[in-house]
N, C-alpha and C positions, 0 to 999 in steps of 0.2 A: 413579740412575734417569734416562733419559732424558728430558729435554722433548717434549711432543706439538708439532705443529701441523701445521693442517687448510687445503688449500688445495681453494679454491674457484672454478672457474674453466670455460669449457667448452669452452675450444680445446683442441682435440686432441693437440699437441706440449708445449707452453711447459708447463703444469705438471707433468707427467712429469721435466723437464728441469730444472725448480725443486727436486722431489724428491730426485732422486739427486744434487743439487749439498748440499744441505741434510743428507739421511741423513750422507753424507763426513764432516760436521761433528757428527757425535751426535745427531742429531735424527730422534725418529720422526715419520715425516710418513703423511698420509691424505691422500688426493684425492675429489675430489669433483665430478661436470658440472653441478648444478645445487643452487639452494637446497634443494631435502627430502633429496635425499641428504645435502648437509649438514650438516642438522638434525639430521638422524637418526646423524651418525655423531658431533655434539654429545652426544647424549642419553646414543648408549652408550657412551662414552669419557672419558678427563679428557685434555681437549683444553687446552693452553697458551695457542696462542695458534693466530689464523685470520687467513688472506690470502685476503681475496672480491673478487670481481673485482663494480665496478659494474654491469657490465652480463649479465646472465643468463639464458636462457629462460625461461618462463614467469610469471619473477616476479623484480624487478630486486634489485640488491646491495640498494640502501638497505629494499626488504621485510623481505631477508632479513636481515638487520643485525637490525631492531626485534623480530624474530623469536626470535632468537638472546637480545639484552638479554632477553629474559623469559625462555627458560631458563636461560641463567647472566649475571645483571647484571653482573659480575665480569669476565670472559674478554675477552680484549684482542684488537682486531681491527683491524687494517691492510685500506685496500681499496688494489687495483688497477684503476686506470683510466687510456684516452687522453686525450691530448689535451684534446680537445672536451669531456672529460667531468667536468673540473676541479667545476666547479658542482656535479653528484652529488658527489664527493668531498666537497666541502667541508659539502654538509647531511648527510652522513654520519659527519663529525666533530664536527656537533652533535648528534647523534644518538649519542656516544657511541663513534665510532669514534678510536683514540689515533692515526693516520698516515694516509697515502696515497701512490702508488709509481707514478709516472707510466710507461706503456708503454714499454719501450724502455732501461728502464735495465737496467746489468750486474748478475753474479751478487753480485761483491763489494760493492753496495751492495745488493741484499736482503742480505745476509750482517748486513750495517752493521745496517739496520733491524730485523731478526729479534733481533740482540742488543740493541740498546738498549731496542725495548719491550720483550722479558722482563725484562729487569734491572728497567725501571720495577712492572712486574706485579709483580717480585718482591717489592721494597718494597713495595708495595699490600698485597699477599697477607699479609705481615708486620705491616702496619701492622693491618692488619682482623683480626687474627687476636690482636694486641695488643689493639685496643679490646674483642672479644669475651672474652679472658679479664677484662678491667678489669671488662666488665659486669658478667660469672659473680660475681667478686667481691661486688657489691653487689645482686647479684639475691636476691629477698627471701628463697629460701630459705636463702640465705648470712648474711643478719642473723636469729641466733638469737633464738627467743623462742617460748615454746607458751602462756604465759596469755593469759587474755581481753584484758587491756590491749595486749600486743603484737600481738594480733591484729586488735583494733579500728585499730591503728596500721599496720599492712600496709597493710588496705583502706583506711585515708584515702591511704598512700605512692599505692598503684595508681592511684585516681582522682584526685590530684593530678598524677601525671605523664603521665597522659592529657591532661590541660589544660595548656598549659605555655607561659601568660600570665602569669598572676594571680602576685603576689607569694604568696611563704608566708611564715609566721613559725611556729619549732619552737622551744617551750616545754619547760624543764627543769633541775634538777639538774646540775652539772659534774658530768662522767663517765659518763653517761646515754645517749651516743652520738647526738647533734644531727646532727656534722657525717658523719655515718655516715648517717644518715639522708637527711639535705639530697645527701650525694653518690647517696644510692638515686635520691632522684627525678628525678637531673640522668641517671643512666644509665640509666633506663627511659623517657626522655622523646625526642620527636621531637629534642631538644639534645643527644642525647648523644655526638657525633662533633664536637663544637664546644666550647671550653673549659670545665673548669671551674676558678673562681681564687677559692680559701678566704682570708678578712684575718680578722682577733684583733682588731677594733676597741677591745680593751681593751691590748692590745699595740705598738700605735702611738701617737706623742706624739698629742698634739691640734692639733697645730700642725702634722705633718707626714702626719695623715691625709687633709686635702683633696688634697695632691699627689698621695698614693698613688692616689687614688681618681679624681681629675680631671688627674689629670696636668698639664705646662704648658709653655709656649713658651719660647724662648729668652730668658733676661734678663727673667725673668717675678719673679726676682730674685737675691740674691747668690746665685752658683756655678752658677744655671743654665744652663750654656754650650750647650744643644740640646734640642729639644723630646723631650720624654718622656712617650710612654700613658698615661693609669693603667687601671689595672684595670678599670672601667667599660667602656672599649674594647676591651680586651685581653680580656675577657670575651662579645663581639661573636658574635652567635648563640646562647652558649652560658647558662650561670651563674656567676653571684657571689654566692658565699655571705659576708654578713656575720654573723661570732658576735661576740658579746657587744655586740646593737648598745644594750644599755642601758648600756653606758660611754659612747656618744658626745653629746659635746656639744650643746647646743640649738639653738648658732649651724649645726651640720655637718646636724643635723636636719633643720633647714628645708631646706637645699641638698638632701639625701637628696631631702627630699619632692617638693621641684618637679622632681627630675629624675624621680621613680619618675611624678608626674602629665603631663609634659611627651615623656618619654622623650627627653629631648634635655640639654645642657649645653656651656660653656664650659669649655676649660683655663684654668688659670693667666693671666692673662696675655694670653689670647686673645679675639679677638673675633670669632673664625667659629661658630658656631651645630654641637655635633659629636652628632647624630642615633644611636640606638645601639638595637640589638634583643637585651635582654641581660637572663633572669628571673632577678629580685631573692629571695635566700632569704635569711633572717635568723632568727638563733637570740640566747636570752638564758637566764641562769640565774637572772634576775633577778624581781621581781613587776611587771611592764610596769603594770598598774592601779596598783598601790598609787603607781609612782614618777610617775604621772601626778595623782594626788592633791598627792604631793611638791612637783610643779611641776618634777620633772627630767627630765620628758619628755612629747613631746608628743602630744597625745591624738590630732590628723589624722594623725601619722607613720604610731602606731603601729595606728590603722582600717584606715589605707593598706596596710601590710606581712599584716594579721591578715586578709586576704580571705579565706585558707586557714588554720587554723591546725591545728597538732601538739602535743600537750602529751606528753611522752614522761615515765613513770613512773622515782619510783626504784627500784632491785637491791631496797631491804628490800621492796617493794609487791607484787613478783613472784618470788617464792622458790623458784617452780617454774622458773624459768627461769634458776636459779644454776650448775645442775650444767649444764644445755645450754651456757651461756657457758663455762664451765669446760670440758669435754672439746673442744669448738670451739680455746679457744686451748693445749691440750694437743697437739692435731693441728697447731697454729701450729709451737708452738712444737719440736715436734719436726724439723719440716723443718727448722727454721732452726738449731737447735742438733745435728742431730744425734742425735739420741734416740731411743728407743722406749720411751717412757712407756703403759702400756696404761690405767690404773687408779687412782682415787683410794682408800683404807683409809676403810671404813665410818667409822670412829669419824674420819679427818679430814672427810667428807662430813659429817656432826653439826655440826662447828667452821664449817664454810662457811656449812650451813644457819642456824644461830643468829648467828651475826655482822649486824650492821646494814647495813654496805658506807655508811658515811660518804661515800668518793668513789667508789662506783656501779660500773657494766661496767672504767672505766679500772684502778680499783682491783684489783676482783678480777681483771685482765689482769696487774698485776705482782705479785701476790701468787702465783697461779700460774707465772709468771715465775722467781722467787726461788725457789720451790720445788723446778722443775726443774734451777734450776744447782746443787742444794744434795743434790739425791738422786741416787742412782748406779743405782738398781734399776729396775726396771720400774712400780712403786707408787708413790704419791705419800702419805706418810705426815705423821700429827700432827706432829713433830720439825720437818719442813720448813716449816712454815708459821710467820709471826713472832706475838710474844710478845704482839703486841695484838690478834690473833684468838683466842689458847689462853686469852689474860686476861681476855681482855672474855666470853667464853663461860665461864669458869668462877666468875667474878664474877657473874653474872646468873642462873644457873643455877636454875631456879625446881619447884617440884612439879610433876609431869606433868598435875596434875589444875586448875593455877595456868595451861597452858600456853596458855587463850583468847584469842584474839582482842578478846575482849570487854574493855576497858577497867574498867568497871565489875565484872566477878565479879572480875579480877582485883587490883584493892584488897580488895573482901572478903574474899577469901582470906589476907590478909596478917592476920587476926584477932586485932582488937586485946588487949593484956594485962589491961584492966583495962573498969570499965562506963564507957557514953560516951550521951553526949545525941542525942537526935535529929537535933537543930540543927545539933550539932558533926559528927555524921556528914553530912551537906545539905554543909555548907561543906568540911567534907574531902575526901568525892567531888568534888563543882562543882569545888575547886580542882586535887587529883588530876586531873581528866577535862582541864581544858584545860590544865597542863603536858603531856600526854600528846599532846592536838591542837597545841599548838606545837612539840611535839621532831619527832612524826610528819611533820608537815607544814615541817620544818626553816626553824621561825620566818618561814613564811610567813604573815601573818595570814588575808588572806584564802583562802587555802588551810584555815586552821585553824577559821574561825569554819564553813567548809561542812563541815566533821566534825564539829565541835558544833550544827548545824544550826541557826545563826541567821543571820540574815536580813541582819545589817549589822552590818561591822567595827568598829562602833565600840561595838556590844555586849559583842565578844569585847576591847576595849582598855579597857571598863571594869570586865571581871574581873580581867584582867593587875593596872591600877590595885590594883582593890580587894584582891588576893590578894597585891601587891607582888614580883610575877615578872618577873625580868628577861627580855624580849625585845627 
């Protein structure tokens, strides 16, 4: 298909003569004597690119330039002007205009200019076109999830990436999808045409996290032969998401801190002052409080980072939204392998639903993963899936009328063989009920003592004690 472009000009020969030099070469061209015709021939057309002449009746190039940017931001526009009129040109290229074509010059260099901005356009076009499927990607209706818990977490994502100062900190389980999320807010947020650069703060030495992160100057020491970014900079408008920022050291801490309170830092080595516009997100799978109790972390970091916070649920917490994960990366995974999987077998959807999901969304991603390269049919059948979801569910397998919620009917149920004391029932629940809130709550305490509804951890540490539970 041919390229458009709309020339706009009101001398009576010269764009005529632009036209049919320009058509020669493939190109559909429109003429235009004044900016509304112009406009108008913007509005109903998909116009490439435009050649406006500064000066116009009624209402000058540069009007009609600002004119134009609001109907399509996008559309690349070269102006023509004399001499004299170099000055309009040049506020016209801050205004958004990619060139300008001094009067008087030959065909062969319109030719020149016509090609190089579209090719520029073109890449533009591609690039924008790139960023918008990146977004699609991450746009919320693309992160699965229909229970209440994901959907309380939508609305914090939305109004988090409205605001997009504030540090966040997203709380979780590995495999819960933190850094899925943290990329949500960086691609719904006025940042999202400016980097984003993920670090595994648990992933790098400790010794060679500060470089990554502050990067350093030349012979800042052994083998640093030239200055090198870190991420901090390289992150510069955009985000930096740090996961697992409860593995970093106390010394790297403090550093964190005064930059996240300063917005500014040193490289390595350096002693220029390096200023940076870059929202800090931080995810941990850790108990942030409890490790502040610890003394392994510090409690201003973590104020600092927790302005906003996300506590993102685990897969067993939300069981409604097992099979949406599931048919989501079913759809994945066909494209990529090849396939046309339509359907998971009743009786393997049972095995998914009862399973615990230990390591969360990641898990069940390669679990249906392995399944797919394993089945030849259209179904995704029990056979396919591995021996510790068929075991662990046939193992546990309990009475339909055992199958509560309830912690407490469900010991009952278990009715004992012989008579038993009051007491000894008191201490077998109690005990029963909080291994129950430590498995749930995957030996977070303070996680576990708010489902046994007390008040302070150290209530729930003197059941553990008393009932001799390892956690």
């Amino acid at each position: 298909m041919s390229l458009s472009i709309l020339i706009v000009d009101d001398e009576p020969h010269l764009p005529h003569q632009f036209a049919r030099f320009l058509r020669k070469h493939d190109y559909e061209v429109y003429t235009a004597p004044d900016g509304d015709a112009g406009l108008h021939i913007v509005q109903e057309n998909e116009i490439d690119l435009v050649l406006l002449d500064v000066r116009l009746p009624k209402q000058s190039g540069l009007e009609v330039l600002q004119r134009m940017r609001a109907i399509d931001g996008d559309i690349p526009v070269v102006m023509i002007t004399a001499y004299g009129d170099i000055q309009d040109a040049v506020a016209a290229m801050k205004a958004g205009a990619m060139d300008y074509l001094l009067k008087g010059f030959d065909l062969e260099q319109l030719l020149l200019v016509v090609q190089r901005v579209l090719a520029n356009s073109a890449m533009s076009r591609e690039l924008r076109q790139l960023r918008r499927e990146r977004s699609a990607n991450y746009h919320f209706t693309h992160i699965v999830g229909q229970s209440q818990q994901m959907r309380t977490v939508f609305d914090l994502v939305a109004r988090i990436a409205a605001s997009d100062t504030a540090s966040v900190l997203i709380m979780g389980e590995s495999g819960t999808g933190k850094e899925v999320i943290a990329h949500a807010i960086h691609e719904q947020s006025a940042r999202a045409s400016a980097p984003f650069h993920p670090l595994n703060c648990a992933a790098i030495p400790h010794n060679l996290l500060e470089s990554e992160l502050f990067g350093y100057e030349p012979y800042a020491f052994t083998d640093a032969k030239r200055q090198k970014r870190g991420l901090l900079e390289l992150a510069e408008g955009g985000t930096l998401f740090l996961d697992e920022i409860g593995e970093m050291s106390l010394d790297m801490q403090a550093k964190l801190l005064r930059v996240l309170e300063t917005r500014s830092f040193f490289r390595l080595g350096g002693n220029k002052e390096v200023r940076i516009n870059a929202r800090v997100i931080a995810a941990t799978n850790r108990n942030l409080e409890q490790a502040i109790q610890d003394g392994i972390f510090r409690a201003d970091l973590f104020f600092r980072l927790a302005v906003l916070k996300i506590v993102l649920p685990p897969l067993r917490e939300r069981t409604s939204d097992i099979l949406l994960f599931a048919a989501q990366f079913i759809s994945d995974f066909n494209k990529l392998l090849g396939r046309n999987v339509t359907r998971i077998a009743p009786e393997a959807q049972k095995l998914l639903l009862a399973y615990r999901w230990p390591g969360n969304v990641r898990e069940l991603k390669n679990v249906i993963e392995r399944a797919m390269i394993l089945s030849t049919g259209e179904e995704l059948q029990t056979r396919h899936f591995p021996q510790e979801i068929i075991g662990h569910t046939s193992a546990t397998r309990v009475p339909t009328h055992a199958m509560s919620g309830d912690p407490l009917e469900q010991w009952l149920h278990k009715q004992p063989a012989g008579p038993i004391s009051l007491n000894e029932v008191n201490e077998r629940v109690e005990q029963h009920l909080v291994r129950w809130a430590l498995h749930t709550a995957n030996y977070n305490r303070a996680r576990a003592a708010e489902l046994l509804g007390l008040t302070k951890v150290d209530q729930l540490r003197y059941l553990i004690r008393k009932y001799h539970i390892e956690a």
